[in-house]
N, C-alpha and C positions, 0 to 999 in steps of 0.2 A: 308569134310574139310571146314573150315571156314576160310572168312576173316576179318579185321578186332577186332571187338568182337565177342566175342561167340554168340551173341544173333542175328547176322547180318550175310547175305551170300551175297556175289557177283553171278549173273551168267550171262554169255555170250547168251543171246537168238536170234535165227533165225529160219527161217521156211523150210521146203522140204514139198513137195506136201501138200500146203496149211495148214499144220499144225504145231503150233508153238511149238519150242524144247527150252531147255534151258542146258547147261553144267557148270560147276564151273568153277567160271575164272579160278584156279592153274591147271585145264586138259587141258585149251586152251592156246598154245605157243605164236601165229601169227595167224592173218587172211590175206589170200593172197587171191589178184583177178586170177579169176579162170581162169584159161590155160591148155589146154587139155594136160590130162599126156600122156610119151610115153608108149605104151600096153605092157603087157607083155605078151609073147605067154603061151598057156594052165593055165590062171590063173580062180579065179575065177569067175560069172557074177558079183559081187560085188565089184571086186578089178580092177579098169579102168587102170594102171598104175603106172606110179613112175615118179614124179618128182625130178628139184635138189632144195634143200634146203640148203642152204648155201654149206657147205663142204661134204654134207650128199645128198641119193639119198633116196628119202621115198616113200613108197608104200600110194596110194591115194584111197579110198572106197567111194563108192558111195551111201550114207546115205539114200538114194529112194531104190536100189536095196538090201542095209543091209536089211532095216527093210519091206521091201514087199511092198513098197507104187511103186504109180503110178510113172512110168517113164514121163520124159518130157526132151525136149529140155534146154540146158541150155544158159540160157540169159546174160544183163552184167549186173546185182544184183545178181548174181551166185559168192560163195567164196568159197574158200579152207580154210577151218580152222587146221593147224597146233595141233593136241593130242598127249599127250602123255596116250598112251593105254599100261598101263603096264608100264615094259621098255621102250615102243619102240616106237617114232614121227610116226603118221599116219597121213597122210592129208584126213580131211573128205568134201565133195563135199554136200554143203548144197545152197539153193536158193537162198537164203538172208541173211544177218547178220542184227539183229535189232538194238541190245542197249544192255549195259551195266546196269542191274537194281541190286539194292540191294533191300534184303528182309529180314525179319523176319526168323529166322532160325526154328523158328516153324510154318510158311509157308508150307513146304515140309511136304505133304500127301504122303503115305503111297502106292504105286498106286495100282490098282484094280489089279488080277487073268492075267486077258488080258486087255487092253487099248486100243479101238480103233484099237483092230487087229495086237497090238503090244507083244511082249514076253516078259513079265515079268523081264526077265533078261538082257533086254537092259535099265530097269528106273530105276530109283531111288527114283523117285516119278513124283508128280506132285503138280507145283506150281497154287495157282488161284492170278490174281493181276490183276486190273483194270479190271474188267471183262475178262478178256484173262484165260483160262489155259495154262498151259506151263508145257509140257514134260520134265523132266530132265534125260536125258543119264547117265545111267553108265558108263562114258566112258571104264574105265576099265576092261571095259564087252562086249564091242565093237566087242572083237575079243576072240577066243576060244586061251587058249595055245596050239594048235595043230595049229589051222592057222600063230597064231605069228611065230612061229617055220618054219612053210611052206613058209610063209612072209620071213623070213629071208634069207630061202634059196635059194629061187626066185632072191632074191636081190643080192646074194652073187653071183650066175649062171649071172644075169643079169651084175655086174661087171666083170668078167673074158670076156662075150661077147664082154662088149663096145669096 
């Protein structure tokens, strides 16, 4: 998805365990400072919780434990960024938010087999800009439609609870 002109992208970029990500502005809602969500019991290690967002209660993933990267302590450069993955607002748990960059829409390579230990089907590519690469997320590949589905359920169990 483009914004803009065709020939221009916006993306949202930030970092998780040292390594820079970038997402299309139209997948990212909000960035919120990060506040630990409340757990859900038998979920899974990637899914920390559920916050509230506005009128809505959204399942939060842990963008280190999604994609395999090293776990760490989260500090106060730590944000929630608001996606929509599919249908459905997920808040994703990322280190840092950096900036707002536009790029060349023929910027976005192609990304390698594996990345840096990453699956294939979590990119979209990879940006190079100022010397920096930058991972671009599928967001909507974030989640399987069996987890959405399992996500959903959870939430709907977790409403009858409150």
């Amino acid at each position: 998805m483009t914004t803009g002109t065709a020939d221009k992208r916006q993306l949202v970029t930030f970092e998780a365990a040292g390594e820079l990500f970038a997402a299309d502005i139209f997948a990212v809602e909000r960035v919120l400072r990060y506040t630990p969500p409340r757990l859900l019991p038998n979920a899974a290690p990637w899914l920390r919780g559920v916050i509230a967002h506005g009128a809505e209660t959204i399942p939060v993933v842990d963008l280190r434990e999604r994609l395999g990267l090293p776990a760490a302590a989260s500090t106060e450069d730590a944000r929630i960024l608001v996606m929509l993955v599919g249908e459905v607002r997920v808040g994703v748990i990322v280190d840092a938010v950096l900036s707002v960059r536009t790029v060349p829409a023929t910027a976005l390579e192609a990304p390698p087999a594996i990345y840096r230990g990453l699956a294939r089907e979590y990119l979209e590519g990879i940006v190079r800009q100022d010397e920096a690469i930058f991972v671009v997320l599928a967001a909507g590949h974030l989640l399987t439609t069996t987890e959405r589905i399992e996500m959903e359920r959870m939430l709907a169990t977790e409403g009858r609870d409150a």
